[in-house]
MARLUMVO-183600 format. One record per residue (C-alpha): residue number from 1; residue in one letter; chain; x, y, z. Coordinates in steps of 0.001 Angstrom, whole numbers, plus 500000, padded with zeros to 6 digits. Layout:
atom seq=NUM&type=A&mol=A&u=X&v=Y&w=Z
...
***
This chain:
atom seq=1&type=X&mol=A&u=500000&v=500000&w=500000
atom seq=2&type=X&mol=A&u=501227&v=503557&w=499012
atom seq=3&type=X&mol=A&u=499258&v=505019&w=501763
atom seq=4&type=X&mol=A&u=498084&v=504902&w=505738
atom seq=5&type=X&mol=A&u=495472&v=506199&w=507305
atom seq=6&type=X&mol=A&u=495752&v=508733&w=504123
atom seq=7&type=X&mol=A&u=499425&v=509901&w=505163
atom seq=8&type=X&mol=A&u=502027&v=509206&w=502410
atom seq=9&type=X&mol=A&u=504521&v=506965&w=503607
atom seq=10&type=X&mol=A&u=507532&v=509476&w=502681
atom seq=11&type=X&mol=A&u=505661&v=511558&w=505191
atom seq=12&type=X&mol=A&u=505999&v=509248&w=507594
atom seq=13&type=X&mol=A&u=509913&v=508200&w=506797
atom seq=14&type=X&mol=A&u=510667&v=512099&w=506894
atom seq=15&type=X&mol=A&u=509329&v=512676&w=510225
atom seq=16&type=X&mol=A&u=510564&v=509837&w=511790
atom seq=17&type=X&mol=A&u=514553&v=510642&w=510550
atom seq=18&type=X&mol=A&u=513728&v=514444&w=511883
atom seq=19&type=X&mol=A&u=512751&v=512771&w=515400
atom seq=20&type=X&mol=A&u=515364&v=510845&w=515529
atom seq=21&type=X&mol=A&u=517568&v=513549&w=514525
atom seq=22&type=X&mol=A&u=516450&v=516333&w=517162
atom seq=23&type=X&mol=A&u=518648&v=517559&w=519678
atom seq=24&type=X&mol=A&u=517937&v=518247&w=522590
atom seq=25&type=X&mol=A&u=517362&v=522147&w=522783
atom seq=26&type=X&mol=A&u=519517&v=522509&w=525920
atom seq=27&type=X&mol=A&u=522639&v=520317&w=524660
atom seq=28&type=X&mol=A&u=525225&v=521297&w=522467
atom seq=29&type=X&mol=A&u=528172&v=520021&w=520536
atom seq=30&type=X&mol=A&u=531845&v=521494&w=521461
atom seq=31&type=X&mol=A&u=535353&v=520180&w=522133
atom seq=32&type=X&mol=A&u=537701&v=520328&w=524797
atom seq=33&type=X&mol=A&u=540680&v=522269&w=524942
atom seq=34&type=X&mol=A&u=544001&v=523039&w=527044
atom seq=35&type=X&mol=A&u=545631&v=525988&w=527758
atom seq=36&type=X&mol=A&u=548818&v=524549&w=527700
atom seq=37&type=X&mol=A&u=552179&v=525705&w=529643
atom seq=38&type=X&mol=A&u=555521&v=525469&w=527945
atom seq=39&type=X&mol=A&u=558662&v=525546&w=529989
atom seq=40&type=X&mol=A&u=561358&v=527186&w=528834
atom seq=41&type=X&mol=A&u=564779&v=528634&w=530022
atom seq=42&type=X&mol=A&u=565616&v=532240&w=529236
atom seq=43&type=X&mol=A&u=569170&v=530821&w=528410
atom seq=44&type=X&mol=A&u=570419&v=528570&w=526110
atom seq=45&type=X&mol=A&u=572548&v=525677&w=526680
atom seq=46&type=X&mol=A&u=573111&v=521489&w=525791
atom seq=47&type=X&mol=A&u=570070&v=519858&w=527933
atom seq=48&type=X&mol=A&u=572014&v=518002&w=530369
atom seq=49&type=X&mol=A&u=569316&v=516551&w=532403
atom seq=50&type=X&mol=A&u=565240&v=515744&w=531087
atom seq=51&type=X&mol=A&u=563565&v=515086&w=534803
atom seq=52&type=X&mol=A&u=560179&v=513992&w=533283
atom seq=53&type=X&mol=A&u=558727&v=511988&w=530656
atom seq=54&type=X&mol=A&u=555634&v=512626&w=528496
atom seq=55&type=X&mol=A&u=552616&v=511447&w=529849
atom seq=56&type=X&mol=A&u=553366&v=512087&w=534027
atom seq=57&type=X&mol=A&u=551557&v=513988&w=536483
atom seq=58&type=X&mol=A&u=554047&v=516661&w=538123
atom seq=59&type=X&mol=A&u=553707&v=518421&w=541442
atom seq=60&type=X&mol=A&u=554645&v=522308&w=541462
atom seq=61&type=X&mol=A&u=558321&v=522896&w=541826
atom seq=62&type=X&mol=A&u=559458&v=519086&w=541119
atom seq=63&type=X&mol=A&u=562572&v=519894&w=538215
atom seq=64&type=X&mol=A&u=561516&v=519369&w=534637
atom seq=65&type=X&mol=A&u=565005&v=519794&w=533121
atom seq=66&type=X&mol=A&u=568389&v=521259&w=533250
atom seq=67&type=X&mol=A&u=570679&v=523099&w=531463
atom seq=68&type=X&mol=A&u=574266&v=522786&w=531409
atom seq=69&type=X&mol=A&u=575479&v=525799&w=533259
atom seq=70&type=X&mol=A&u=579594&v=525764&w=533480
atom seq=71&type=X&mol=A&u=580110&v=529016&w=532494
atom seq=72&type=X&mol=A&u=577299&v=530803&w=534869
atom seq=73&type=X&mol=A&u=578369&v=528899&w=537986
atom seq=74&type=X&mol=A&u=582095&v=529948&w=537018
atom seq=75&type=X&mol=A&u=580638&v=533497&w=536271
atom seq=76&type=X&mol=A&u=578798&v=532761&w=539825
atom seq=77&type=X&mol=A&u=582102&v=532004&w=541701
atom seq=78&type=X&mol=A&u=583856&v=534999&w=540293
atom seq=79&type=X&mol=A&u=581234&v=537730&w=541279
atom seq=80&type=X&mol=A&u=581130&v=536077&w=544880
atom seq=81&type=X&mol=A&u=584294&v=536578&w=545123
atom seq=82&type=X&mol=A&u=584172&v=539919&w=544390
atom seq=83&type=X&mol=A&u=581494&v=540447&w=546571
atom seq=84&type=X&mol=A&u=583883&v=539051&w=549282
atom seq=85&type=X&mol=A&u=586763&v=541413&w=548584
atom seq=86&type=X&mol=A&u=584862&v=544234&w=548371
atom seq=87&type=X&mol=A&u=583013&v=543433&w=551790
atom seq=88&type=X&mol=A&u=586169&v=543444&w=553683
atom seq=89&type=X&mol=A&u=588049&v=545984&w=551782
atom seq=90&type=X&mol=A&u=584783&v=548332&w=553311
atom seq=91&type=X&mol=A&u=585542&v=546937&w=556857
atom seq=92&type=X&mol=A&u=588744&v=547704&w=556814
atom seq=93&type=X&mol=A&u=587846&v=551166&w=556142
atom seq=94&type=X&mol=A&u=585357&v=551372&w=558682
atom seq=95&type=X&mol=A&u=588048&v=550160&w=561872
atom seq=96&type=X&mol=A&u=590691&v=552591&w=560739
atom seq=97&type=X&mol=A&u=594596&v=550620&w=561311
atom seq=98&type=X&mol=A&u=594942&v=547811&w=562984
atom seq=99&type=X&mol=A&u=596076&v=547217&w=566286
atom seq=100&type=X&mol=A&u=599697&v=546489&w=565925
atom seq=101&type=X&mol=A&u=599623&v=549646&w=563806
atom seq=102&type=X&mol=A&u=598105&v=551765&w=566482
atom seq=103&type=X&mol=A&u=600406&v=550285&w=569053
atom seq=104&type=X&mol=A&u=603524&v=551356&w=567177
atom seq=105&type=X&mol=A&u=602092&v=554548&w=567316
atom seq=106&type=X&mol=A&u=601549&v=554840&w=570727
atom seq=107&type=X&mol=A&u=605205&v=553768&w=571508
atom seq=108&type=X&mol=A&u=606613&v=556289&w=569765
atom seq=109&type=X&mol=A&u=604716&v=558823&w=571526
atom seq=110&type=X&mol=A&u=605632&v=557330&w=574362
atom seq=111&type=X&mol=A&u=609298&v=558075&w=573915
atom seq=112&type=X&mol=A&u=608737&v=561275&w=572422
atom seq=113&type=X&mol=A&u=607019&v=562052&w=575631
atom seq=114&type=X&mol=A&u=610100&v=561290&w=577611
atom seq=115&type=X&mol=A&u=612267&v=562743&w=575281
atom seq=116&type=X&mol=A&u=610060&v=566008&w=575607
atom seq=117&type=X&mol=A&u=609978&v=565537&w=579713
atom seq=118&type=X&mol=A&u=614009&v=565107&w=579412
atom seq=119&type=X&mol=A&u=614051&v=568589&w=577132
atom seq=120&type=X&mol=A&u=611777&v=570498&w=579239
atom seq=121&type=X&mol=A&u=614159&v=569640&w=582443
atom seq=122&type=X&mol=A&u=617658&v=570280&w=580349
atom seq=123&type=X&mol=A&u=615575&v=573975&w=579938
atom seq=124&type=X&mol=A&u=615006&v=574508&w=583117
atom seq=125&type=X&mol=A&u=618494&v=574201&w=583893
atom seq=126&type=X&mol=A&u=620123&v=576003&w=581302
atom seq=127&type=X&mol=A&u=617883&v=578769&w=582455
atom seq=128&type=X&mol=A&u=618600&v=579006&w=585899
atom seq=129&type=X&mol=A&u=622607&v=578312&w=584819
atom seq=130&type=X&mol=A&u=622494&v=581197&w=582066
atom seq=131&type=X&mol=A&u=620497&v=583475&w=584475
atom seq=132&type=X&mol=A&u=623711&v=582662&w=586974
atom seq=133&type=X&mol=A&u=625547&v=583639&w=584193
atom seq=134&type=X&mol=A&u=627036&v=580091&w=584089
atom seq=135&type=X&mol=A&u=625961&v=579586&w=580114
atom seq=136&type=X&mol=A&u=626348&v=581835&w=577013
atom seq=137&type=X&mol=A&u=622831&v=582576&w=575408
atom seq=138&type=X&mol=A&u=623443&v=580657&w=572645
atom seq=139&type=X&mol=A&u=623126&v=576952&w=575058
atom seq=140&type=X&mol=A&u=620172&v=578455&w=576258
atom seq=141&type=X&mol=A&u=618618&v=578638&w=572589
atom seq=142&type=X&mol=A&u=619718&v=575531&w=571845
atom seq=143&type=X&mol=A&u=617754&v=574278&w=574819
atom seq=144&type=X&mol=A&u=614865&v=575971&w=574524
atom seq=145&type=X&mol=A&u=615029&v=574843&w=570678
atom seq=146&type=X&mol=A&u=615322&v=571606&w=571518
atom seq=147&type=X&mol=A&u=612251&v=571580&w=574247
atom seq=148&type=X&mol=A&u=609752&v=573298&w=571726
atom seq=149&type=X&mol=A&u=610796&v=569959&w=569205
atom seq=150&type=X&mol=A&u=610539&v=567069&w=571050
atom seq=151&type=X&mol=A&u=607033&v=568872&w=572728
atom seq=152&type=X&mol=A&u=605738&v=569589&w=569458
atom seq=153&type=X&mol=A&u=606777&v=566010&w=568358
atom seq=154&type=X&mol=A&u=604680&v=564574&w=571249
atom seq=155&type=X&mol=A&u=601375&v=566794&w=570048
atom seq=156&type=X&mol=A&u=602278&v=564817&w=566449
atom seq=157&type=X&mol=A&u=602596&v=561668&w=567770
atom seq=158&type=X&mol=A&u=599129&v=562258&w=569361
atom seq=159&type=X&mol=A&u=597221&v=562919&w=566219
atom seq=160&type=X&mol=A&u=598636&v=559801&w=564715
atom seq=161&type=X&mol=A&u=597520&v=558519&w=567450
atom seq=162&type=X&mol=A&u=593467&v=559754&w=567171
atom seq=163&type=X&mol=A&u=593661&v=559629&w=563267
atom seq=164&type=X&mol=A&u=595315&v=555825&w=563356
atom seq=165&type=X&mol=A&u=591840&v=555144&w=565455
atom seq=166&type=X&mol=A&u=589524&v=556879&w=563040
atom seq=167&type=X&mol=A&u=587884&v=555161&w=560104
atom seq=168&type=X&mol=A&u=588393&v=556005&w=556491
atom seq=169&type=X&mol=A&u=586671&v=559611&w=555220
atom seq=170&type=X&mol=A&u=583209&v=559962&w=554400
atom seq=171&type=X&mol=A&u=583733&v=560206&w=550626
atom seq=172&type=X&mol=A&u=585921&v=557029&w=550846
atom seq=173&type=X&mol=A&u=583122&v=554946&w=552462
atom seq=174&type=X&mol=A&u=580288&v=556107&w=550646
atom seq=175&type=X&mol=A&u=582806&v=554982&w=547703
atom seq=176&type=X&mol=A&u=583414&v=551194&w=549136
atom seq=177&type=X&mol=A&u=579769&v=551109&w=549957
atom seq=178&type=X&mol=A&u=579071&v=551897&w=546410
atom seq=179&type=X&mol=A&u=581533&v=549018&w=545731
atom seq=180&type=X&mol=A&u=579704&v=546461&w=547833
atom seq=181&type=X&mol=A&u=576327&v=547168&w=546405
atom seq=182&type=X&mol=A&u=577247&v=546589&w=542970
atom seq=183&type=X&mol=A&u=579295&v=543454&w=543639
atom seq=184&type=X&mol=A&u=576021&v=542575&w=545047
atom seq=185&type=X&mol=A&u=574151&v=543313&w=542235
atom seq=186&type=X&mol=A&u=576344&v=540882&w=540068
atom seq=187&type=X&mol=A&u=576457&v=538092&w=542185
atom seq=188&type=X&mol=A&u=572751&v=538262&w=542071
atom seq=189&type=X&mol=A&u=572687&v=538328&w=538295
atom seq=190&type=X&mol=A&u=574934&v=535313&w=538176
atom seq=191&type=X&mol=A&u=572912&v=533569&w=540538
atom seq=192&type=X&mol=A&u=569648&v=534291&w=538299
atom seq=193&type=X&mol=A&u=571706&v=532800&w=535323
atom seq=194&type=X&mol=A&u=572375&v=529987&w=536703
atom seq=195&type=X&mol=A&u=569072&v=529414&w=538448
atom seq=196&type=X&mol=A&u=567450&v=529696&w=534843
atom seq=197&type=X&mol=A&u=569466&v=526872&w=534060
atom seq=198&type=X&mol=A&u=567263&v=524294&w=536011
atom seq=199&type=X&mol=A&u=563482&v=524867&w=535205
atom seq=200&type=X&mol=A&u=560682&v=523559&w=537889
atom seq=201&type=X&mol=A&u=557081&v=522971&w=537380
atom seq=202&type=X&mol=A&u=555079&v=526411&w=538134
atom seq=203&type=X&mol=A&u=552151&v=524104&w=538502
atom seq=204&type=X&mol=A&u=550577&v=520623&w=539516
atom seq=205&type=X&mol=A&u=549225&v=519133&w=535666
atom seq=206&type=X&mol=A&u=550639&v=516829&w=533432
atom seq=207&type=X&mol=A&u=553421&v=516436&w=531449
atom seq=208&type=X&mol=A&u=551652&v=516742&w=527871
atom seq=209&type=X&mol=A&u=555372&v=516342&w=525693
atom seq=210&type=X&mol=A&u=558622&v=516796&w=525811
atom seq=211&type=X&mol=A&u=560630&v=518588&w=522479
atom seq=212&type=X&mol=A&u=563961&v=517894&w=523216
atom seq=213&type=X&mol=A&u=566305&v=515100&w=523953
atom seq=214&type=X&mol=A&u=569045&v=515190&w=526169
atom seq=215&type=X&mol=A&u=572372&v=516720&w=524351
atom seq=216&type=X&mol=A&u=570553&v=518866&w=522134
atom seq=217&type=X&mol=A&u=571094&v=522594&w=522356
atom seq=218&type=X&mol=A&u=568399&v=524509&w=523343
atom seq=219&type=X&mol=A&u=568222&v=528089&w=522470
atom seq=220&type=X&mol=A&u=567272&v=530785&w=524579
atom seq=221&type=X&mol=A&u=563075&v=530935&w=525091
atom seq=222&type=X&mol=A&u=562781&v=527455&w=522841
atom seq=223&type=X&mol=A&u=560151&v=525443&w=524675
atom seq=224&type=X&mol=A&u=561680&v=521942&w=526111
atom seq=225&type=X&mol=A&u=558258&v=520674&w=528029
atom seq=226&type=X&mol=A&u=554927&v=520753&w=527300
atom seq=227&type=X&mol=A&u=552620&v=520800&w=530715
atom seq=228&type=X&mol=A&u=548685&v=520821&w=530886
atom seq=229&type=X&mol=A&u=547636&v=522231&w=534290
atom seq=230&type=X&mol=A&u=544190&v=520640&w=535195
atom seq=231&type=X&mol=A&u=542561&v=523879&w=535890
atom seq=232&type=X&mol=A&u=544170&v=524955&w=532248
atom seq=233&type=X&mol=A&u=541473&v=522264&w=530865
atom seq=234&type=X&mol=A&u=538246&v=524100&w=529427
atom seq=235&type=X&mol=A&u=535644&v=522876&w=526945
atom seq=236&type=X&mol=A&u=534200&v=525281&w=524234
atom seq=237&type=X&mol=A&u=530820&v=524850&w=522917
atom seq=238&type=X&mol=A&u=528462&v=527328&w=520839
atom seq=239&type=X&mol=A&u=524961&v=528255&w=521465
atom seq=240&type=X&mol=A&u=521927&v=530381&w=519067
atom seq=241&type=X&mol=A&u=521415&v=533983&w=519531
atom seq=242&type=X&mol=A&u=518454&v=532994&w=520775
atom seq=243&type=X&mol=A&u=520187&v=531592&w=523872
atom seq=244&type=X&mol=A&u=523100&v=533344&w=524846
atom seq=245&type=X&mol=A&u=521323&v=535920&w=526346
atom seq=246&type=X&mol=A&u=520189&v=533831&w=529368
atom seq=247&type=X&mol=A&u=524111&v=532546&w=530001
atom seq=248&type=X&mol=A&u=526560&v=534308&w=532286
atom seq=249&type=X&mol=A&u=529704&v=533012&w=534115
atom seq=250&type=X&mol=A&u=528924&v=530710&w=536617
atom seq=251&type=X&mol=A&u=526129&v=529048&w=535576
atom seq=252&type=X&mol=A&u=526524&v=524945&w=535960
atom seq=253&type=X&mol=A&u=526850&v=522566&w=533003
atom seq=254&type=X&mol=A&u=527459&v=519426&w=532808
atom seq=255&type=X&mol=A&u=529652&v=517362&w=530023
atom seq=256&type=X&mol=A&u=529231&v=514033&w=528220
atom seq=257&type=X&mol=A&u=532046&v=512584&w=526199
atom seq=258&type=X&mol=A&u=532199&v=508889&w=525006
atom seq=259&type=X&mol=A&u=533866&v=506580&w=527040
atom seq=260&type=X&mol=A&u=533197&v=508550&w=529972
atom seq=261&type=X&mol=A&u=531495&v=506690&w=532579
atom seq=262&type=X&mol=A&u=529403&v=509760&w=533882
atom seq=263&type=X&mol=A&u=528579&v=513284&w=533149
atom seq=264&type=X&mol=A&u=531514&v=515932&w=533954
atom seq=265&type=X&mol=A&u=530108&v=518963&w=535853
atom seq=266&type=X&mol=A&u=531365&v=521963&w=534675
atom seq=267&type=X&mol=A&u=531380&v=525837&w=535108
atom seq=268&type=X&mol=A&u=530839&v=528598&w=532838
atom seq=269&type=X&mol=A&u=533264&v=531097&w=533045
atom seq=270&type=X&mol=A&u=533352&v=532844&w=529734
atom seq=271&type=X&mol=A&u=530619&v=534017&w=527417
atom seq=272&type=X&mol=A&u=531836&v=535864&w=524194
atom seq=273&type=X&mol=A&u=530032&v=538958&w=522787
atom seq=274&type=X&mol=A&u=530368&v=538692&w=519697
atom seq=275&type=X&mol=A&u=529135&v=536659&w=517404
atom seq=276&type=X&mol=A&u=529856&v=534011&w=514361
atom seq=277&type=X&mol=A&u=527966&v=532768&w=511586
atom seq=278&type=X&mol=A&u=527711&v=528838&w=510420
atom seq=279&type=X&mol=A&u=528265&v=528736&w=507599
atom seq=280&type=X&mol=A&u=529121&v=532601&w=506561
atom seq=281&type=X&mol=A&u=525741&v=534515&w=505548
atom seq=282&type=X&mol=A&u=524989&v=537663&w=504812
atom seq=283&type=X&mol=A&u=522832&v=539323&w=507600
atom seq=284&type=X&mol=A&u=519114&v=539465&w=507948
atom seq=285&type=X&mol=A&u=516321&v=538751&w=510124
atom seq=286&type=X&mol=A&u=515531&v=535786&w=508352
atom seq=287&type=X&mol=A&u=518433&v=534293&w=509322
atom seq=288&type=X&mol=A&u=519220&v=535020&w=512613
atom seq=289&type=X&mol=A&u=519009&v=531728&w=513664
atom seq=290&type=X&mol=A&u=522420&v=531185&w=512026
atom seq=291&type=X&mol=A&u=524245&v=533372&w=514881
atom seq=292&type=X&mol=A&u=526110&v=531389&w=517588
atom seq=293&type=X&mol=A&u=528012&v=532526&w=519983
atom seq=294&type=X&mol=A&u=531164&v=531017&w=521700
atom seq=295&type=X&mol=A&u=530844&v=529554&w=525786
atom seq=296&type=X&mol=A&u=533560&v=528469&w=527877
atom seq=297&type=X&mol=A&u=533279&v=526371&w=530665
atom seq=298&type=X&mol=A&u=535945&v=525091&w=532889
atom seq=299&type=X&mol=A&u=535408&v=521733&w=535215
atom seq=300&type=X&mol=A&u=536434&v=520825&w=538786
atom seq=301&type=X&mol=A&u=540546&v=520222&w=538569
atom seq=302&type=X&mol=A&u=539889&v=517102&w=540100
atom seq=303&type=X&mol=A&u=537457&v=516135&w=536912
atom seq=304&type=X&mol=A&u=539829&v=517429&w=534325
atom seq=305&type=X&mol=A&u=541916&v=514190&w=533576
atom seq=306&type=X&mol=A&u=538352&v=512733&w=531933
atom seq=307&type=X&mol=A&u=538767&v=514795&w=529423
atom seq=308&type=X&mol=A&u=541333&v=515495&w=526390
atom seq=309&type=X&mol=A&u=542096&v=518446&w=524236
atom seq=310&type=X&mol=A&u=540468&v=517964&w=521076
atom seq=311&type=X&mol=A&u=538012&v=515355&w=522203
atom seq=312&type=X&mol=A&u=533933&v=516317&w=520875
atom seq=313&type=X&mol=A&u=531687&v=516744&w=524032
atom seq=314&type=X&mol=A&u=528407&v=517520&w=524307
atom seq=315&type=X&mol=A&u=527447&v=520346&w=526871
atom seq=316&type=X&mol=A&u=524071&v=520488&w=528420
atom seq=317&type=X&mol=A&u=522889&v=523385&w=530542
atom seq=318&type=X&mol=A&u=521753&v=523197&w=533620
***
C-alpha cells in the first residue's frame, strides 16, 4: 500500500529521521581544549638533564630539566668573590689601622714624651745656669730649641695617634659602599643565570610532551616541556542567539564525552560577545538563527583528567 490512514509513507519516513535527529534544545556540541604551559629557560645551553617523561603527572616545583650551566656557575664564583673582597676591603675602612699599627704609634709617643719631659728639664736648667751667668745665650737657645721639638713632636705623635683610630673619610666609604652594592648586584645576576638553568614545574598538571632530547642545544626561550595544568582544561561549545542571552559566568553545566562513565560537571566562566555565523551569511532577520556565539566552561581540577584536548563533548545546561 502507498498510503496509511491517508498519510504518504515518505511523510511518515521524513518525520521519523527528523525525530530521531532532534537535539535536545539545551545540549550542544563542542570540544575540549588546554591551555597549555611550555617551559622554557631564558638561556640557552646542551640539555644536560630531562627530569620527566611525556605522559606524568608533576607536582609544582618538582625539576623538569636542566641546562648545562659551566660558564654561569664559574661566572657565579667569580662575582662572589668579588662580593667578598669588596666586603672586607669596606671593613677595613670602617676600623681605621689595625692594632699592631696603632700600638707602634703609641710607643713612639711614648718616647717622644720622655724625650720632651728630658728637654723640658735640660731647659730649666740652662735657664737658671744662664740666668747665673754660668751659660752663654746661645746653650740656652739651643735648649729651649730643643724643648719646643721634642714637645711639638709629642702633640704629632698624638694625632697619629686619634687619626690611626679613626675610620676612612666619608667620601671614601660612601665609595666602598658603592663598591659592595654593585658586587652585590652581580652576584645576584649570576645567581639568576644559573638558576634559569634548572626549570621547575610552576604548577601541579601533566606532562603533555617533551621537544627535546638530552644533548641537544636549546636556544634561549625554545620550549623543552609541554605541561597541561588541570585547571588549564576548558571545553568550548556554541549556542543560538536565541540563547546566549540567558548565560553568564557561573552558571553549571554538565559534560558528556564517550567513554566517559558519567557526566563531567562543569562551570561557565566565559561568554563571548560577539558573534559568528555557520556557515558565513549575509545578515538578515531571516536568518538570525544562524548566529552562535562562543561559551567556555571550565570543570572541577579534580574532573579534568576525563577529558582530552580535542576530544567532541556535548554540553548540556543546567
Amino acid at each position: 500500500m502507498s498510503r496509511i490512514t491517508g498519510i504518504p509513507i515518505c511523510l511518515l519516513l521524513a518525520a521519523a529521521l527528523a525525530a530521531c535527529s532532534h537535539q535536545d534544545r539545551d545540549t550542544y556540541q563542542g570540544y575540549v581544549e588546554g591551555e597549555f604551559v611550555y617551559l622554557g629557560s631564558s638561556q640557552s645551553g646542551k640539555l644536560t638533564a630531562l627530569s620527566v617523561t611525556r605522559g606524568q603527572t608533576v607536582k609544582t616545583g618538582v625539576s623538569a630539566f636542566t641546562l648545562e650551566s659551566v660558564d654561569e656557575t664559574a661566572a657565579l664564583d667569580q662575582a662572589q668573590r668579588q662580593l667578598t673582597s669588596a666586603q672586607s676591603q669596606l671593613e677595613d675602612i670602617l676600623t681605621g689601622k689595625r692594632a699592631p699599627e696603632v700600638a707602634s704609634v703609641r710607643a713612639q709617643l711614648a718616647q717622644a714624651r720622655a724625650n720632651a719631659r728630658k728637654a723640658a728639664l735640660q731647659l730649666s736648667r740652662d735657664q737658671a745656669q744662664f740666668d747665673a751667668g754660668g751659660i752663654p745665650k746661645g746653650q740656652l737657645d739651643d735648649s729651649r730649641a730643643n724643648a719646643d721639638a721634642t714637645a711639638a713632636q709629642v702633640r704629632d705623635l698624638s694625632e697619629q695617634v686619634d687619626i690611626a683610630r679613626l675610620p676612612g673619610r666619608p667620601q671614601q666609604i660612601a665609595a666602598q659602599r658603592a663598591q659592595v652594592a654593585a658586587a652585590q648586584a652581580f652576584v645576584a645576576q649570576a645567581q639568576w643565570k644559573v638558576d634559569q638553568k634548572r626549570v621547575a614545574a610552576p604548577a601541579d598538571g601533566l606532562v603533555y610532551d617533551t621537544l627535546y632530547r638530552v644533548g641537544e642545544w636549546v636556544q634561549a626561550g625554545s620550549p623543552v616541556v609541554q605541561m597541561l595544568p588541570p585547571q588549564n582544561v576548558k571545553v568550548r561549545f556554541f549556542v543560538p542567539e536565541s540563547v546566549v542571552g540567558g548565560l553568564a559566568p557561573g552558571r553549571a553545566v554538565s559534560i558528556h564525552c564517550d567513554g566517559c562513565a558519567e557526566n563531567v560537571p562543569a562551570t561557565i566562566t566565559y561568554v563571548s560577545n560577539q558573534a559568528e555565523y555557520t556557515p558565513p551569511v549575509i545578515y538578515s532577520n531571516e536568518n538570525r538563527s544562524k548566529l552562535v556565539f562562543m561559551i567556555e566552561a571550565h570543570p572541577q581540577a579534580s574532573d579534568a583528567a576525563k577529558l582530552h584536548p580535542g576530544q567532541p563533548v556535548a554540553v548540556r545546561l543546567q
